[in-house]
Backbone as ProteinMPNN parsed JSONL, in Angstrom:
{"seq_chain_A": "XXXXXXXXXXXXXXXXXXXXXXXXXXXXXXXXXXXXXXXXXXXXXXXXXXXXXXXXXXXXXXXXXXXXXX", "coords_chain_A": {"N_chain_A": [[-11.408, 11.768, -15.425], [-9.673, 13.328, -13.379], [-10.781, 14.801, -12.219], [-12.365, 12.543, -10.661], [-9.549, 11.868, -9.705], [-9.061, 13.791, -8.156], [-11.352, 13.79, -5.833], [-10.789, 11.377, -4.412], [-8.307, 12.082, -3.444], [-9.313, 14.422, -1.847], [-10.742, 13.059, -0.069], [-9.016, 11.206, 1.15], [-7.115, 13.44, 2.248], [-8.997, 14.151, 4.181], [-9.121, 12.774, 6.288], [-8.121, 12.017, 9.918], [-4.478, 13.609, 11.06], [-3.512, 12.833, 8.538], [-1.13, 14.708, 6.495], [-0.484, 14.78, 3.537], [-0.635, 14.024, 0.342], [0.643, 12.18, -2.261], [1.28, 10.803, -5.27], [3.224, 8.372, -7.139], [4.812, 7.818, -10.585], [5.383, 4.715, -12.312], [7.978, 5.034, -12.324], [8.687, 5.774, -10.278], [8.528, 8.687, -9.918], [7.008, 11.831, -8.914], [3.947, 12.703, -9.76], [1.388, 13.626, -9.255], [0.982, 16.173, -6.206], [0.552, 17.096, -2.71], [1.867, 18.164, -1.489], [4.795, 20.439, -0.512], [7.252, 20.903, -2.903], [9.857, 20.447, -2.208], [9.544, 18.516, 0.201], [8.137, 16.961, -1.134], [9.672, 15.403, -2.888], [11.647, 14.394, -1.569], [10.355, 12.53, 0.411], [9.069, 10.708, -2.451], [11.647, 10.026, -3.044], [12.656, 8.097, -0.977], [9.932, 6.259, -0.657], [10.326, 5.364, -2.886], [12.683, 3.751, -3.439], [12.259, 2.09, -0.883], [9.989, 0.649, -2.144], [10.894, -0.691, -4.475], [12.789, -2.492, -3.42], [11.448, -3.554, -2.086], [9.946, -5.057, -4.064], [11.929, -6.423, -5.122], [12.337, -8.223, -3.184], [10.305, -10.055, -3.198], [7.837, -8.865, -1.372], [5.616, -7.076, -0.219], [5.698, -4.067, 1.813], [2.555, -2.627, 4.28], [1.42, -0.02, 5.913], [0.095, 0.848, 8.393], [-2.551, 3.142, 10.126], [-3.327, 4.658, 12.911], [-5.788, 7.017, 13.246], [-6.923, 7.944, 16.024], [-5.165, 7.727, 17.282], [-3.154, 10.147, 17.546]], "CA_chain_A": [[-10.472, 11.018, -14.588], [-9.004, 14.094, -12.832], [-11.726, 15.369, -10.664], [-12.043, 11.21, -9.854], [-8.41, 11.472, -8.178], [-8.86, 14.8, -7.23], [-11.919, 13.381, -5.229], [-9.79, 10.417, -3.606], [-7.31, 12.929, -2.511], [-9.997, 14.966, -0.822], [-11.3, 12.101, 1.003], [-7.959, 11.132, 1.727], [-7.063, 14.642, 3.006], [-10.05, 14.687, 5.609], [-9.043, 11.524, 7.628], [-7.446, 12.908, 10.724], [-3.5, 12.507, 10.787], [-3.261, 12.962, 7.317], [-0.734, 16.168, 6.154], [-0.321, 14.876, 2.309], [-0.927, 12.965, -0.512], [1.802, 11.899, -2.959], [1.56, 10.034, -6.496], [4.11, 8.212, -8.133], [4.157, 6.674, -11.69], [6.275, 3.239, -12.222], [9.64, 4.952, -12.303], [9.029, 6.715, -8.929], [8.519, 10.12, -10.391], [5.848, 12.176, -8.292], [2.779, 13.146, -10.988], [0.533, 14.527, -8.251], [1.025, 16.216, -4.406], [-0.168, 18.332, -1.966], [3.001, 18.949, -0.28], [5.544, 20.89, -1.091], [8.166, 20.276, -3.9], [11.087, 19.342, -1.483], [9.145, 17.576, 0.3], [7.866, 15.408, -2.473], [10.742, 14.502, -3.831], [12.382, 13.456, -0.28], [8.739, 10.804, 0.391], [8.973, 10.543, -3.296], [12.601, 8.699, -3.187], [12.512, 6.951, 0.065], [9.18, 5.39, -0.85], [10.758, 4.367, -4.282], [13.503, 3.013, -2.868], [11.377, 0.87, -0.102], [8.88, -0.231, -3.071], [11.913, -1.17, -5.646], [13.222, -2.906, -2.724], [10.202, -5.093, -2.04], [9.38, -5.865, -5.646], [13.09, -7.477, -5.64], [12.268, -9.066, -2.313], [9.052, -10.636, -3.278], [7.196, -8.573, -0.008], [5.247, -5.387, -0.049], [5.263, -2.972, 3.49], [1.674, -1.478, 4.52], [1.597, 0.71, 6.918], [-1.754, 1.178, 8.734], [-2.444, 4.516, 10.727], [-4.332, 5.058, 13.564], [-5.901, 8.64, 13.521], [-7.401, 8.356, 16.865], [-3.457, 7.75, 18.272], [-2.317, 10.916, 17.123]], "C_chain_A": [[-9.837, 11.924, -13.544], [-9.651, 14.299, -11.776], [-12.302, 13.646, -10.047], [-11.21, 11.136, -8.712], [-8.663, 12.729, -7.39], [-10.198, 14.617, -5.964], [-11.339, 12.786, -3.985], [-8.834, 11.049, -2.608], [-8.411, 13.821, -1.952], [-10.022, 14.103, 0.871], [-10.068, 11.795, 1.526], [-7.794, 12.28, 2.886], [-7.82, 14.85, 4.108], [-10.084, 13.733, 6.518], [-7.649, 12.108, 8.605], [-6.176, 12.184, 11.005], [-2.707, 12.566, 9.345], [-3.094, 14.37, 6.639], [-0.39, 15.765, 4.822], [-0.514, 13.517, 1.337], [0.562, 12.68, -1.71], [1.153, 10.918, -4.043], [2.213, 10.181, -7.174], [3.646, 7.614, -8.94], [5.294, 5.684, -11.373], [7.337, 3.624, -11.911], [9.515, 5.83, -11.044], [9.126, 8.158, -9.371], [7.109, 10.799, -10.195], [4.833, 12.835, -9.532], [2.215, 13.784, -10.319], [1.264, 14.542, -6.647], [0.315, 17.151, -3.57], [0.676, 19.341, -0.973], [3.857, 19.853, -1.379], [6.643, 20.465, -1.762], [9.258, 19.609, -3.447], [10.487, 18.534, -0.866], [8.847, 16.362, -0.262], [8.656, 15.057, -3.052], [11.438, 13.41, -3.054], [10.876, 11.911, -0.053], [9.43, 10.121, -0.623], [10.514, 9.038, -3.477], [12.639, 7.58, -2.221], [11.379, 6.204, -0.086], [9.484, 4.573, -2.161], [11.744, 3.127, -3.742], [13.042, 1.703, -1.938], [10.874, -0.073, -1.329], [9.814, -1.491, -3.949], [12.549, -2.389, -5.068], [12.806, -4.122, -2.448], [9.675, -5.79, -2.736], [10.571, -6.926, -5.774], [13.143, -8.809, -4.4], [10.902, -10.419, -1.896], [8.015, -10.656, -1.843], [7.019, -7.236, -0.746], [5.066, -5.203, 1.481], [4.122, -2.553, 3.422], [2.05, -1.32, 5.92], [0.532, 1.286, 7.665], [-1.623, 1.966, 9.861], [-3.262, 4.71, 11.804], [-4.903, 6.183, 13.607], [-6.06, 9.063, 14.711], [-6.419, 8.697, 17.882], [-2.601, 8.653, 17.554], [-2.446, 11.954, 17.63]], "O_chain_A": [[-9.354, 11.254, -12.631], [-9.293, 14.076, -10.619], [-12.66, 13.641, -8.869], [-11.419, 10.766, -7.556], [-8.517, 12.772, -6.168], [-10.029, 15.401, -5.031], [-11.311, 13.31, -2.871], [-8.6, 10.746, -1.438], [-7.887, 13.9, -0.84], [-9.669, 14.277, 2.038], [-9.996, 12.224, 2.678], [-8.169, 12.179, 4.054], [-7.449, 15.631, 4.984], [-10.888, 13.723, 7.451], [-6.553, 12.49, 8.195], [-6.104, 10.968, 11.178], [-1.504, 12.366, 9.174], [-4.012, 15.105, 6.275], [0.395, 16.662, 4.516], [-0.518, 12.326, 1.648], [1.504, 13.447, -1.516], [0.369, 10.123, -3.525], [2.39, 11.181, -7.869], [2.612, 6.955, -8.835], [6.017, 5.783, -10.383], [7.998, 2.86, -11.207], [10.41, 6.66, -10.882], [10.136, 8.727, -8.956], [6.171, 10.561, -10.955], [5.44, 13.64, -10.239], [2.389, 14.962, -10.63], [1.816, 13.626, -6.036], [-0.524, 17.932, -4.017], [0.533, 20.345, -0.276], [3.698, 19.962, -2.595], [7.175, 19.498, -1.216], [9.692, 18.556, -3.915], [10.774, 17.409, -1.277], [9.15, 15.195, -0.014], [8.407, 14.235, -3.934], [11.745, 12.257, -3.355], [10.773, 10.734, -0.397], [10.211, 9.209, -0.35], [10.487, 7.851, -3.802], [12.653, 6.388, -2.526], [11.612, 5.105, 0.416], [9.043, 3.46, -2.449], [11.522, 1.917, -3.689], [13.376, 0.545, -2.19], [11.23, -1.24, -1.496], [9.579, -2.694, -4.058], [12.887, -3.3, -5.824], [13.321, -5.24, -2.478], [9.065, -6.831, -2.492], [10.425, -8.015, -6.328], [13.689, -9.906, -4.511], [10.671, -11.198, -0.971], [7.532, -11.647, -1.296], [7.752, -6.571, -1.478], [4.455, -5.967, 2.228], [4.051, -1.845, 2.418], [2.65, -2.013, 6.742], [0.171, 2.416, 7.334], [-0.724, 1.689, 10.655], [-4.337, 5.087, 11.336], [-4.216, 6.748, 14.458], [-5.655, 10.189, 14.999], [-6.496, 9.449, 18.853], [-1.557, 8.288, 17.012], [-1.691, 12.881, 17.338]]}, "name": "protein", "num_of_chains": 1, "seq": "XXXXXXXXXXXXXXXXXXXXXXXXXXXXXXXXXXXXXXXXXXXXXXXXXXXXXXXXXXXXXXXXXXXXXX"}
């Protein structure tokens, strides 16, 4: 299962645009990153916070990236 995500996050990693990966589990508590530790904690809450936000608002946010507009 490991070298699975650690796959995903490759591929992730090589789309241009893209400086990190981040995984939280349910309670918003980062398990995997690529950034650095302050960093991941700062993503880490503001994306909890959004998510927690939208689960109570019956809406999820995506956020779709252009690479080529960067």
């Amino acid at each position: 299962m490991k070298s699975e995500v650690d796959e995903i996050i490759k591929k992730i990693l090589a789309n241009k645009g893209v400086i990190g990966v981040i995984i939280l589990n349910n309670d918003g508590i980062p398990i995997r990153s690529t950034l650095d530790h302050q960093t991941t904690v700062q993503y880490a809450g503001n994306i909890h916070d959004v998510t927690r936000k939208g689960r109570n608002k019956d809406y999820t946010m995506i956020v779709v990236q252009n690479p080529s507009e960067l």
